[in-house]
N, C-alpha and C positions, 0 to 999 in steps of 0.2 A: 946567444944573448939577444936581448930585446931590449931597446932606451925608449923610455917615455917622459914626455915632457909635458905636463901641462901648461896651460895659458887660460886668461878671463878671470872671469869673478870679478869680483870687488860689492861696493855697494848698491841696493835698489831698493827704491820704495815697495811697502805694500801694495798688491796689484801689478808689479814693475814685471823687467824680463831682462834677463841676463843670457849670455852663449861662453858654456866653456866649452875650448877644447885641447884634444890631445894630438899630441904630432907623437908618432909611432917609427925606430927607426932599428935595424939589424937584420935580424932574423925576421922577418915579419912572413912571409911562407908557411910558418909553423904555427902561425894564430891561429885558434878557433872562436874564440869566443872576445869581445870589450866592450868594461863593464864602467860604469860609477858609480862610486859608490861613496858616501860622509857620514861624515862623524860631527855630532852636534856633541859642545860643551857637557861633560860631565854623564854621556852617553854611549853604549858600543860603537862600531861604525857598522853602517849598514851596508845593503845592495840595495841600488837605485836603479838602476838600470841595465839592462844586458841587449846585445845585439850581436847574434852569431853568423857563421860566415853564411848559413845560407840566407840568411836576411832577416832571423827572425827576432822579433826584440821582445821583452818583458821587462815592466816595472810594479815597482812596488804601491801598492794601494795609494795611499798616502800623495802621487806626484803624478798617476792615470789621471789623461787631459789635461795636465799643465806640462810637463816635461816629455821629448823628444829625442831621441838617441839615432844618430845618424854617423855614415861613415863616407867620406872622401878616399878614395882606393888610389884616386892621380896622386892628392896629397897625404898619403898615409898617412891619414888623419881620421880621429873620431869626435862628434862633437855631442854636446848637452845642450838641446834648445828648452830656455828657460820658460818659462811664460805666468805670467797670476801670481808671482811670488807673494810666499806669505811670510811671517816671521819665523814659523816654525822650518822652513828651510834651511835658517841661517847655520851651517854648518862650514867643516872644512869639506871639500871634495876632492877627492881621491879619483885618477883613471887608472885602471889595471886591467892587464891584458893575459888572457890563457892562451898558455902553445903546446902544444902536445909535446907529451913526455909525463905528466904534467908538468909544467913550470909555468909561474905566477909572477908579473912582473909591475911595479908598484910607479907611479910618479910622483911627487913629494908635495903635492897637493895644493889646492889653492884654495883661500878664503872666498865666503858667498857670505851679507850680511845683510838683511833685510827689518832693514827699520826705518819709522816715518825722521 
């Protein structure tokens, strides 16, 4: 089993910058892959960002050059560096973590709202 907890978010102006992130705690050996991913009002939730163990990361159209996906291995931790936020960010965000076998582990997410 794998616990994840997010932290951050809240509000920021257009142009602003927020940092979330995730504290990772159990089985964490069995990681491959952590991801964020939000769900805006009334929309699927998407994949925002990935970063696998060997370092590689990929995001979504939409958030290349403003957002950054990074991981703390002392504090098993991952984080989301915000940056140029616009409004259409404003969603919930989700960190979820893949560990072989597959299994998918989900954190209960935190609001990001961007408005002047």
């Amino acid at each position: 089993q794998v616990q994840v907890v997010e932290s951050g978010g809240g509000l920021a102006q257009p142009g602003g910058s927020l940092r979330l992130s995730c504290t990772v705690s159990g089985r964490i050996f069995e990681i491959f892959a952590m991801n964020w991913y939000r769900q805006a009002p009334g929309k699927q939730r998407e994949l925002v960002a990935t970063l696998t163990n060997d370092g590689s990361t990929n995001y979504v159209d939409s958030v290349k050059g403003r957002f950054t996906i990074s991981r703390d291995n002392a504090e098993n931790m991952v984080s989301l560096q915000m940056n140029s936020l616009k409004a259409e960010d404003t969603a919930v965000y989700y960190c979820n973590v893949a560990a072989y076998g597959p299994s998918y582990y989900w954190g209960q997410g935190v609001n990001v709202t961007v408005s002047a």
